[in-house]
Short mmCIF file of the C-alpha atoms (twelve columns), coordinates in Angstrom:
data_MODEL
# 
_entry.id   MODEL 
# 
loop_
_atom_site.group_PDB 
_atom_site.id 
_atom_site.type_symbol 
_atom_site.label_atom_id 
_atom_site.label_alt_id 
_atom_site.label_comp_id 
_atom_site.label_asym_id 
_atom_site.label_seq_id 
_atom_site.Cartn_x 
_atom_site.Cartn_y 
_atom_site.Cartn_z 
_atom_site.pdbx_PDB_model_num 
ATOM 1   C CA . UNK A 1   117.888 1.345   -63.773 1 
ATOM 2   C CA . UNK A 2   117.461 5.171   -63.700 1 
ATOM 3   C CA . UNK A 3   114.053 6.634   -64.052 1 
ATOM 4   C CA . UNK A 4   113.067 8.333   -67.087 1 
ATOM 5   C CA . UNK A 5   113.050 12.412  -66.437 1 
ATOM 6   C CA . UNK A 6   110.271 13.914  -65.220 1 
ATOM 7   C CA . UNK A 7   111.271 17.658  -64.631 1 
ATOM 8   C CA . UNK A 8   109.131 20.998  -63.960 1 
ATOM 9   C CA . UNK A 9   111.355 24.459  -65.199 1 
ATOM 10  C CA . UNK A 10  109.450 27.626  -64.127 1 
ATOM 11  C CA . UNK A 11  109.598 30.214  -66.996 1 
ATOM 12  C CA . UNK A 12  107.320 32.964  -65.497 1 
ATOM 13  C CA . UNK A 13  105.269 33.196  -62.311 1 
ATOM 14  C CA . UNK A 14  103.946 36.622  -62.203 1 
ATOM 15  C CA . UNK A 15  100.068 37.295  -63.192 1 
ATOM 16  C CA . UNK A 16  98.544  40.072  -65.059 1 
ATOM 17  C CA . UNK A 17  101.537 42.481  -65.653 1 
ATOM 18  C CA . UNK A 18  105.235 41.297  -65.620 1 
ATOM 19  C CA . UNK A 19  107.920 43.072  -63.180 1 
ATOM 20  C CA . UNK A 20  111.364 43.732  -63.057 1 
ATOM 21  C CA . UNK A 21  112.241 40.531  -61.426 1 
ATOM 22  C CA . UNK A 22  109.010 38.287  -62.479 1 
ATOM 23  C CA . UNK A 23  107.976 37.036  -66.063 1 
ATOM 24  C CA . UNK A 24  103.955 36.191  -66.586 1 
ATOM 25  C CA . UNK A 25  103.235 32.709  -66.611 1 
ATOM 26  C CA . UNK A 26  105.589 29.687  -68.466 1 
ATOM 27  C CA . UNK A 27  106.325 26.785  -67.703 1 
ATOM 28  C CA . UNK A 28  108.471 24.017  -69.376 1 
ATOM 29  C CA . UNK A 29  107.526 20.232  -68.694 1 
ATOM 30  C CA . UNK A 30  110.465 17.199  -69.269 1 
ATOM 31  C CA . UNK A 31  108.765 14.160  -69.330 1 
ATOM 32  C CA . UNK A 32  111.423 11.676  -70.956 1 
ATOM 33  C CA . UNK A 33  112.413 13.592  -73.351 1 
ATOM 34  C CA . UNK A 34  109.280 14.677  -74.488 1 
ATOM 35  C CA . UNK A 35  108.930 18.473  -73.567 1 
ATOM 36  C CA . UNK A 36  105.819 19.990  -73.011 1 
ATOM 37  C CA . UNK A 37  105.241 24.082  -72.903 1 
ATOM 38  C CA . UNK A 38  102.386 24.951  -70.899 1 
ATOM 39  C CA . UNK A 39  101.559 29.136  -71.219 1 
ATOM 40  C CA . UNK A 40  103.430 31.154  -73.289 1 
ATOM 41  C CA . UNK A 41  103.329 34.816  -71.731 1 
ATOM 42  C CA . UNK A 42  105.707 37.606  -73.017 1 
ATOM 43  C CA . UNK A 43  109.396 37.342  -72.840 1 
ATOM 44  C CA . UNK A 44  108.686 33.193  -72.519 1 
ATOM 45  C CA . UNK A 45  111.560 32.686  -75.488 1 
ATOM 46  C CA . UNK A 46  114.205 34.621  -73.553 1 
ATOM 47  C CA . UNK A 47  113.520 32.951  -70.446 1 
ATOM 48  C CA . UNK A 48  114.090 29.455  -72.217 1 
ATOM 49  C CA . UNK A 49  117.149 30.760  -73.381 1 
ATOM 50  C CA . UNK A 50  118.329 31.982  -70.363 1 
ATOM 51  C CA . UNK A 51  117.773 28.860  -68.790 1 
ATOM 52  C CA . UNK A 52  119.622 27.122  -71.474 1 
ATOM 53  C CA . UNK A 53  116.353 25.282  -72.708 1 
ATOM 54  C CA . UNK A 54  116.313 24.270  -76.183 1 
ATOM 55  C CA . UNK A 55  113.316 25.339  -77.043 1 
ATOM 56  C CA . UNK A 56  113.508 23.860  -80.793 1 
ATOM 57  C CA . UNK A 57  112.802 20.188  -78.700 1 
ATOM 58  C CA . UNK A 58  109.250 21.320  -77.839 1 
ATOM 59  C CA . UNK A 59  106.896 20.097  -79.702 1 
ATOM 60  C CA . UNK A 60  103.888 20.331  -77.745 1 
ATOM 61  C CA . UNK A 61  101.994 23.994  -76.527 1 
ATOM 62  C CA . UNK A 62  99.549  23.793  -73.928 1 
ATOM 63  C CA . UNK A 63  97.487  27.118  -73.580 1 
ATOM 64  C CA . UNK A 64  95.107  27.776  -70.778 1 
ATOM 65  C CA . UNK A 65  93.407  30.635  -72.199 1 
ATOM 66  C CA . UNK A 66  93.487  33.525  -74.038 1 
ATOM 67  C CA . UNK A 67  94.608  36.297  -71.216 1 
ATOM 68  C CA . UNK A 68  97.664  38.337  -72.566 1 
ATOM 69  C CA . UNK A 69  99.547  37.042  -69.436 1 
ATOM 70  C CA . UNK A 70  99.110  33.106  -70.743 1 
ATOM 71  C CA . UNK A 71  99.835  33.997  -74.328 1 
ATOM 72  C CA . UNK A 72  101.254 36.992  -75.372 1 
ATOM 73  C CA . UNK A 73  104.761 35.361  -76.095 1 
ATOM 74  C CA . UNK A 74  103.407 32.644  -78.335 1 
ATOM 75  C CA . UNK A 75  104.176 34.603  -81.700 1 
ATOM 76  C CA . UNK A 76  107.150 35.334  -81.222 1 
ATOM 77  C CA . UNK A 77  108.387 32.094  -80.119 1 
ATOM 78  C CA . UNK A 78  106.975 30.650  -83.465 1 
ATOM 79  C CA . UNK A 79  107.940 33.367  -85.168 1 
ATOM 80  C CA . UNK A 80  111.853 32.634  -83.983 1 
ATOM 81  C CA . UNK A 81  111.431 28.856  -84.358 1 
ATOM 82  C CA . UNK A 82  110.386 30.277  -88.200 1 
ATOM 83  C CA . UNK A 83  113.284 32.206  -88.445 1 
ATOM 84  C CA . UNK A 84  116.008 29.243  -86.867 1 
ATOM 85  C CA . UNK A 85  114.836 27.047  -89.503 1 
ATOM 86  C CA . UNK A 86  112.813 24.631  -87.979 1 
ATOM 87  C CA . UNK A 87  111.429 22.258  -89.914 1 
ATOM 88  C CA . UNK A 88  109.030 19.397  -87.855 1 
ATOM 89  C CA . UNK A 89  105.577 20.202  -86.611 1 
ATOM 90  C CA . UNK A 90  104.539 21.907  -83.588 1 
ATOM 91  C CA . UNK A 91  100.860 20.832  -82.185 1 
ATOM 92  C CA . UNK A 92  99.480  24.002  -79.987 1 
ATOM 93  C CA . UNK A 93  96.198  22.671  -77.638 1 
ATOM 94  C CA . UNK A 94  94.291  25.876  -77.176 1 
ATOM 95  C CA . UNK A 95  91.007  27.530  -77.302 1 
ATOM 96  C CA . UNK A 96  89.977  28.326  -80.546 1 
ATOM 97  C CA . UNK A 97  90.254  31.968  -81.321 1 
ATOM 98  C CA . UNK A 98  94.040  31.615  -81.013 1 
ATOM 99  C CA . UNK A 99  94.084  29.842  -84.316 1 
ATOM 100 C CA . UNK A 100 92.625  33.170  -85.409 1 
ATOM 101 C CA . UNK A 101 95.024  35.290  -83.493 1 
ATOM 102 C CA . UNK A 102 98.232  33.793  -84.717 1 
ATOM 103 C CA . UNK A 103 96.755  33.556  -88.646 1 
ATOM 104 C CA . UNK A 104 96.042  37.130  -88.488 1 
ATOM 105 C CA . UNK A 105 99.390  38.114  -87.454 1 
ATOM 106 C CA . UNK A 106 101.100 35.680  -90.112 1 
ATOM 107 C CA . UNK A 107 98.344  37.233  -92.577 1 
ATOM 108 C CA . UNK A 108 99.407  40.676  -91.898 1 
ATOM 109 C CA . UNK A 109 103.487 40.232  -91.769 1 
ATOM 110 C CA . UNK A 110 103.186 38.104  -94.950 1 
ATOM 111 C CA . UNK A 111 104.424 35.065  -93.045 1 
ATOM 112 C CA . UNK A 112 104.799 31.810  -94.015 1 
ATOM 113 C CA . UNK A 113 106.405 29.309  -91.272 1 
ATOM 114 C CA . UNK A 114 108.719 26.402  -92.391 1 
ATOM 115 C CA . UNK A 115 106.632 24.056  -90.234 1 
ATOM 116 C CA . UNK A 116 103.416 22.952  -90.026 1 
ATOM 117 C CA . UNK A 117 101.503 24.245  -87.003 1 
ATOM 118 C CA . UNK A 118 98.717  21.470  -86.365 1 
ATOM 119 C CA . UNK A 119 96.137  22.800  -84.153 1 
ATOM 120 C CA . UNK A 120 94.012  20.879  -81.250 1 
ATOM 121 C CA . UNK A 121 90.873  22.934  -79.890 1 
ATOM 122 C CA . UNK A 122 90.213  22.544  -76.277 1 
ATOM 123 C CA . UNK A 123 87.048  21.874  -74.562 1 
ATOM 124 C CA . UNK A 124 86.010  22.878  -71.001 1 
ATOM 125 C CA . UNK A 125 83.236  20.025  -70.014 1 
ATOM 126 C CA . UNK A 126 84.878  17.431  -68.458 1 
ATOM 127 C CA . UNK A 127 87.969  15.877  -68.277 1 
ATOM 128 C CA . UNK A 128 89.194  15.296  -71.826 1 
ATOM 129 C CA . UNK A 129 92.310  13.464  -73.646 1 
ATOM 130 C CA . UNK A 130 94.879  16.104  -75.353 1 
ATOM 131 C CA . UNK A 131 97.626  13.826  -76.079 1 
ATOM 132 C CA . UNK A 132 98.897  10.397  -75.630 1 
ATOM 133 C CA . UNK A 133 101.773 8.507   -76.586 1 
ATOM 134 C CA . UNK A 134 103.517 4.828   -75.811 1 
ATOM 135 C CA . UNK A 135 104.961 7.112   -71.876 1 
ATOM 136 C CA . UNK A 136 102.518 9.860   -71.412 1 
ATOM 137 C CA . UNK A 137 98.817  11.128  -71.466 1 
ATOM 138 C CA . UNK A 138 97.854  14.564  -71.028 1 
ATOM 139 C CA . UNK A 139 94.652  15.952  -70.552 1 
ATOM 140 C CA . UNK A 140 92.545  19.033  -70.213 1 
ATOM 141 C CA . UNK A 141 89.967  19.629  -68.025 1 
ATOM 142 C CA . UNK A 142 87.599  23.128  -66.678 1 
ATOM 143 C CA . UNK A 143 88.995  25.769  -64.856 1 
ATOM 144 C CA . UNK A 144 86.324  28.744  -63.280 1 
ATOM 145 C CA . UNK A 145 87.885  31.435  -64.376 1 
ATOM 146 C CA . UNK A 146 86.272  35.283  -66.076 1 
ATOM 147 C CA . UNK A 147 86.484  33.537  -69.856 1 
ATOM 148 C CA . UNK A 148 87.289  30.058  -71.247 1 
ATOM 149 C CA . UNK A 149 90.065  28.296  -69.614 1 
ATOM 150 C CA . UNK A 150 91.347  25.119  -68.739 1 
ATOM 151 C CA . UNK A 151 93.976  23.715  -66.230 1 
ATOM 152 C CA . UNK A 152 96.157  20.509  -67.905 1 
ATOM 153 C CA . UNK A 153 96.870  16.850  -66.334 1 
ATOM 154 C CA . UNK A 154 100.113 15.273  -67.366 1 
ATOM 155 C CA . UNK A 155 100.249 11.458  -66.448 1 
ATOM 156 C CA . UNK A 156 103.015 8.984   -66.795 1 
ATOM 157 C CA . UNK A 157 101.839 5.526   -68.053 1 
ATOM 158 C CA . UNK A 158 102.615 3.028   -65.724 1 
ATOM 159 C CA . UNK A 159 106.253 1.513   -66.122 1 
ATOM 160 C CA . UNK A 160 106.938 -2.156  -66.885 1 
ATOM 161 C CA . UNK A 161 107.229 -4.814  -64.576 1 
ATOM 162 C CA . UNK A 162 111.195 -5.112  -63.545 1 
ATOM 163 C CA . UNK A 163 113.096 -8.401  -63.893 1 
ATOM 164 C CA . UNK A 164 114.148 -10.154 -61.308 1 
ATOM 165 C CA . UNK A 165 117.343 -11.875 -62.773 1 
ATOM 166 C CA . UNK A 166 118.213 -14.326 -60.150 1 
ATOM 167 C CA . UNK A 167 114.372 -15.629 -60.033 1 
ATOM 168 C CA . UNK A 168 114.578 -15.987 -63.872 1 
ATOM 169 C CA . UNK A 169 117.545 -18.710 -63.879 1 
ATOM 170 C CA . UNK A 170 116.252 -20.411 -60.776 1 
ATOM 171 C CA . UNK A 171 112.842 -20.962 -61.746 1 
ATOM 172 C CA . UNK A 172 114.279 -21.804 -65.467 1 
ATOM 173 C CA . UNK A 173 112.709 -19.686 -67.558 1 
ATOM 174 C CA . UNK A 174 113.839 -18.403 -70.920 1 
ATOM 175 C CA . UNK A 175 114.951 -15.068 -71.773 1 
ATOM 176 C CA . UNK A 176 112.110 -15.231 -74.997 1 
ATOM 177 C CA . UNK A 177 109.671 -14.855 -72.223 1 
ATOM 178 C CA . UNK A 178 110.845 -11.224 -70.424 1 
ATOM 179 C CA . UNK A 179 108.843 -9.099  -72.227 1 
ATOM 180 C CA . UNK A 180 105.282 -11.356 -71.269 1 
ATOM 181 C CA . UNK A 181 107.074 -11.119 -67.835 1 
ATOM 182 C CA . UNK A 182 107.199 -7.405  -68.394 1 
ATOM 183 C CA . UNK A 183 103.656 -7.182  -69.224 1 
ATOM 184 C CA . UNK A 184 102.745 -8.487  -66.022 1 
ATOM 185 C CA . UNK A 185 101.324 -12.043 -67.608 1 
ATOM 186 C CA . UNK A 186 102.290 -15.304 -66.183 1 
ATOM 187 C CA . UNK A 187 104.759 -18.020 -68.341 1 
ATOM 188 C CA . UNK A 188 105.774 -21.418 -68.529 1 
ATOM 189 C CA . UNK A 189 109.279 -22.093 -67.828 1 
ATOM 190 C CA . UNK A 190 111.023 -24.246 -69.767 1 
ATOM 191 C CA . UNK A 191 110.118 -27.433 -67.929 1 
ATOM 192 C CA . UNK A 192 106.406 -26.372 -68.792 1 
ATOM 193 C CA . UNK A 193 105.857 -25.373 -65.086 1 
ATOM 194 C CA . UNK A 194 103.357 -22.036 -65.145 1 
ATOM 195 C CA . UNK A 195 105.028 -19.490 -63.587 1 
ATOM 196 C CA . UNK A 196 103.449 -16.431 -61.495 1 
ATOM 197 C CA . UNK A 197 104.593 -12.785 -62.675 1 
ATOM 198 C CA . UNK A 198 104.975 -12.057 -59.075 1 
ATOM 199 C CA . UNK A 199 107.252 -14.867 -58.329 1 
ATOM 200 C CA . UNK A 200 109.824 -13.512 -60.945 1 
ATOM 201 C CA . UNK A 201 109.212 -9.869  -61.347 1 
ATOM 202 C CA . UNK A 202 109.297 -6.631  -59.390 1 
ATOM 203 C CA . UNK A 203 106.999 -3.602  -58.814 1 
ATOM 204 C CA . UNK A 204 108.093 -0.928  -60.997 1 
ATOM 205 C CA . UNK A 205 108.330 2.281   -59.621 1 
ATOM 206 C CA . UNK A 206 104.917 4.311   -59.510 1 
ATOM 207 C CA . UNK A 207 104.051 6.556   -62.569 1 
ATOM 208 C CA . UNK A 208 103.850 10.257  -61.506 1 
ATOM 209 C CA . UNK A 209 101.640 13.120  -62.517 1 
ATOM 210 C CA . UNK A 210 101.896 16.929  -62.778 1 
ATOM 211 C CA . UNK A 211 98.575  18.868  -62.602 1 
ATOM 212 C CA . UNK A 212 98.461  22.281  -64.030 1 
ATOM 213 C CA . UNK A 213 95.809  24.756  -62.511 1 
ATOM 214 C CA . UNK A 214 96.001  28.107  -64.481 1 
ATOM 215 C CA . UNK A 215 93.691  30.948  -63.275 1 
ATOM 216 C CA . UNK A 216 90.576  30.157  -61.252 1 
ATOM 217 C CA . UNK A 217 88.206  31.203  -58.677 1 
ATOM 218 C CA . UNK A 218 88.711  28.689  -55.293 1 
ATOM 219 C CA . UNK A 219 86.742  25.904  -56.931 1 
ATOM 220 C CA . UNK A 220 86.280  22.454  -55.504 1 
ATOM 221 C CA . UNK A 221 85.028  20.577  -58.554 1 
ATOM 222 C CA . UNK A 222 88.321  20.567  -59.761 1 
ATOM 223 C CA . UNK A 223 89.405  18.103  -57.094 1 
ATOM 224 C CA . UNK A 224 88.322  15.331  -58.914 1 
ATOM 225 C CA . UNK A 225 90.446  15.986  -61.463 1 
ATOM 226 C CA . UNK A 226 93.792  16.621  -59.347 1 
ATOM 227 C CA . UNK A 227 93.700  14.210  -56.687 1 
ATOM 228 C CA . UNK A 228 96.771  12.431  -55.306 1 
ATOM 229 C CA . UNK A 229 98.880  14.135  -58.128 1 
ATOM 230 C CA . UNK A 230 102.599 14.119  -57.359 1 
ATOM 231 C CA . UNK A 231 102.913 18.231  -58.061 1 
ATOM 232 C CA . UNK A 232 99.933  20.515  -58.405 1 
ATOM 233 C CA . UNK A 233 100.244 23.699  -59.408 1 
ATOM 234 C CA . UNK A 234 97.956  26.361  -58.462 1 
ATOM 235 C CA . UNK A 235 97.731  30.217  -59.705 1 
ATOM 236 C CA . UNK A 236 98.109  31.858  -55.796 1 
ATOM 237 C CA . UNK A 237 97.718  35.687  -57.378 1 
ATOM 238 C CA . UNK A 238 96.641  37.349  -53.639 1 
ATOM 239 C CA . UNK A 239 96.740  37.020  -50.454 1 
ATOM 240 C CA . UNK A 240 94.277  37.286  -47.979 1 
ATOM 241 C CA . UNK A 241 94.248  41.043  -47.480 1 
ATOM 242 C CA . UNK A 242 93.035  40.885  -51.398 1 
ATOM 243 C CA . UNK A 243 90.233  38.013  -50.444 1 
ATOM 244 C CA . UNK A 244 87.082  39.913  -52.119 1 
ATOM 245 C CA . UNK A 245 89.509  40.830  -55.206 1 
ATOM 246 C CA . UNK A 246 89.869  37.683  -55.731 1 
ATOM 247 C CA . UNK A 247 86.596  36.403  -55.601 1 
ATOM 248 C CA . UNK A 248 85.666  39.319  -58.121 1 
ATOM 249 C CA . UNK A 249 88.396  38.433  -60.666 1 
ATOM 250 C CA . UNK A 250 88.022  35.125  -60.525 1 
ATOM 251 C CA . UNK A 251 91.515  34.303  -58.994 1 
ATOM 252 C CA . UNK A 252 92.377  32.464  -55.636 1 
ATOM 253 C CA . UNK A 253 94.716  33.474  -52.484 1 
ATOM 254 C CA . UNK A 254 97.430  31.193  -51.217 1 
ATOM 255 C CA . UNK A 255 95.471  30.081  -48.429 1 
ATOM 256 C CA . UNK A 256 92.620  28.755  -51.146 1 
ATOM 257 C CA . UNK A 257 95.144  27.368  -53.333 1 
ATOM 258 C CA . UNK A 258 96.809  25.319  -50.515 1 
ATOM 259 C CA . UNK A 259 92.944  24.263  -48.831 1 
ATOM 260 C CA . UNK A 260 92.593  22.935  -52.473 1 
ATOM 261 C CA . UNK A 261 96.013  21.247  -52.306 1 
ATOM 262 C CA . UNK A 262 95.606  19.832  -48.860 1 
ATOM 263 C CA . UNK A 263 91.775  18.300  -49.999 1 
ATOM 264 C CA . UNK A 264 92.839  16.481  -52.916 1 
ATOM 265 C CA . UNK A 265 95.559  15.092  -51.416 1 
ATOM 266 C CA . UNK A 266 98.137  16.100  -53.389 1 
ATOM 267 C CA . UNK A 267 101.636 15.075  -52.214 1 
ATOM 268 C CA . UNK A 268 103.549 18.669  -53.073 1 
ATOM 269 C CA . UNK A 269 102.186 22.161  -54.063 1 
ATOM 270 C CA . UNK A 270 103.375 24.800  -56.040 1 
ATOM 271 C CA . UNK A 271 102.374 28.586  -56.027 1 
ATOM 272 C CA . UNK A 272 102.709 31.261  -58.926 1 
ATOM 273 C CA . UNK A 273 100.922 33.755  -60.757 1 
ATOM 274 C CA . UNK A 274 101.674 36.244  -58.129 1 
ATOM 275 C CA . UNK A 275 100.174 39.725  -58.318 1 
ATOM 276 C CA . UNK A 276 102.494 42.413  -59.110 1 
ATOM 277 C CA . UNK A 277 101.444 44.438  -55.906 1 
ATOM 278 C CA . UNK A 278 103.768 41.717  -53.740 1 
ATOM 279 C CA . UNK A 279 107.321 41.869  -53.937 1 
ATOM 280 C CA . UNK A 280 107.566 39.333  -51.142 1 
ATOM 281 C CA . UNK A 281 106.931 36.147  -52.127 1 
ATOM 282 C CA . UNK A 282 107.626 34.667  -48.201 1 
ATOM 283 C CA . UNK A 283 104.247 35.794  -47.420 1 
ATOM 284 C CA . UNK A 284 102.611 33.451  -50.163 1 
ATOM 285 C CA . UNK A 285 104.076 30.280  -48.197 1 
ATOM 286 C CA . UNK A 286 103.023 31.950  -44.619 1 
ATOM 287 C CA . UNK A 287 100.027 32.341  -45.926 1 
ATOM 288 C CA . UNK A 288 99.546  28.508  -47.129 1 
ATOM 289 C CA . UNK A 289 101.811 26.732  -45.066 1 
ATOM 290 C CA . UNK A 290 99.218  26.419  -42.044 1 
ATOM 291 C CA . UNK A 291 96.713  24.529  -44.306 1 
ATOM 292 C CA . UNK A 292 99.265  22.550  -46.505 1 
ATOM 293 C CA . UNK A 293 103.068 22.044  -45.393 1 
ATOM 294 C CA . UNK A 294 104.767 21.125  -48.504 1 
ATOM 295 C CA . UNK A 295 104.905 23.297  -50.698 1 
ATOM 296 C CA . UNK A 296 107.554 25.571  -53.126 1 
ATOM 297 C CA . UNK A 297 107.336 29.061  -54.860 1 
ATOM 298 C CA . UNK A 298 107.013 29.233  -58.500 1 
ATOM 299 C CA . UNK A 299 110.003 31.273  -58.921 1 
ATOM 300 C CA . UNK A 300 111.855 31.912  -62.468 1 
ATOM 301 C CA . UNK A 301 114.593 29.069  -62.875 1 
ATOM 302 C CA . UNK A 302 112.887 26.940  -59.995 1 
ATOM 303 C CA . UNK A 303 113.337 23.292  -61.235 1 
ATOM 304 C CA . UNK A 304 111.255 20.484  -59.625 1 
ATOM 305 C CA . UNK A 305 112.037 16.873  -60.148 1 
ATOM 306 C CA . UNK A 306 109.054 14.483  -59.312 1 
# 
């Protein structure tokens, strides 16, 4: 049986001011079927068209905070949803003077969406539930950056126990009893003999997870938060020749962002939010690769399967 998608587009990987050739941050998450916008920075609707994204499937926004970079394109993406006619709910997890933001701008166009926009106000104490349904959990938790921001955990549930078809007719059990084998509980076969899960069932594949680090100062409490995800990624705006502008905008270098990677044990890292000053992104993985080897650039239209 095919695994369910779990797919990563990048929408936007550049930091404070967009380029020619680099959109500020976006990203679109594909986590069976269920798809997941995390930042919203200028220009994030034409990127989703350009790569062919329908962006009428999302129904879940994930902001980090309220930099023009992470947010800027968020009216006019539900402004054009507005306009296209949509019709179901959108849920936006944010902090919450963007509730204020978007009102005003409705309030002052005379706007009144289609849909309802329900709205879930984020908290930066601890790790903390955003969403959870019957295949995924997702959940905020603090970032150390110059305001209010959070990075974003996305967790698979863990997958039902597969059927092992051949064990099922010799150890005669009944097909009424699959989905108690599924849950992992023992049955009795049709002799009445008690039957162990294990004896009849295989190990389903392990769930994955997807860690979301928006902007941050190199900060090792988040660790506990991020460790032994399958892809973390992790704002890299400078490089080391910017080391103390970092530290004073609150933003990490590549090197910091892959230490981070390499000390939660992460199994792949990916860098973005890359200062406008570079136009080379090379240097961001010569820069990490000696503390963390595997790792990929958050470029526009990079797609990551985990």
């Amino acid at each position: 049986m095919q695994r369910q998608t779990f797919e990563l587009l990048i929408l936007g990987s550049s930091s404070a001011a967009p380029t020619s050739y680099r959109n500020p941050s976006a990203q679109l998450l594909n986590i069976a079927e269920r798809f997941f916008l995390i930042d919203c920075g200028e220009a994030t609707q034409i990127q989703l068209r350009k790569y062919k994204a329908k962006f009428q499937k999302i129904d879940h926004i994930f902001i980090s905070h309220l930099h023009g970079d992470h947010f800027f394109g968020l009216p006019g993406l539900l402004s054009s949803m507005h306009l296209l006619g949509r019709k179901q709910e959108i849920n936006i997890y944010a902090a919450e003077p963007l509730k204020e933001i978007i009102d005003k701008i409705n309030s002052v166009s005379e706007t009144r969406m289609n849909y309802e926009v329900k709205w879930h106000f984020t908290k930066d104490d601890k790790l903390n539930l955003l969403f959870e349904d019957e295949k995924t959990q997702v959940f905020s938790f603090p970032m150390k950056h110059r305001i209010f921001c959070t990075g974003f955990l996305f967790k698979e549930k863990p997958l039902m126990r597969k059927i092992d078809k051949f064990q099922l007719e010799k150890n005669n059990i009944s097909t009424a009893e699959i989905q108690k084998l599924r849950n992992g509980e023992d049955v009795l076969n049709e002799d009445g003999v008690l039957i162990k899960n294990k004896a009849v069932t295989i190990d389903p594949e392990p769930p994955r997870s997807f860690a979301y680090c928006s902007d941050t100062i190199y900060d090792e409490d988040m660790i506990q938060y991020i460790k032994n995800v399958n892809l973390l990624y992790h704002e890299s705006t400078f490089l080391n020749d910017k080391v103390k502008r970092a530290k004073e905008t609150f933003h990490s270098t590549a090197e910091q962002a892959a230490m981070i990677a390499a000390k939660a044990d992460v199994n792949h890292l990916l860098l973005g939010h890359y200062s406008a000053r570079y136009t080379d992104t090379e240097l961001f993985v010569n820069e990490a690769s000696p503390f963390f080897k595997n790792l990929t650039l958050a470029n526009e239209g990079k797609k990551i399967k985990i």
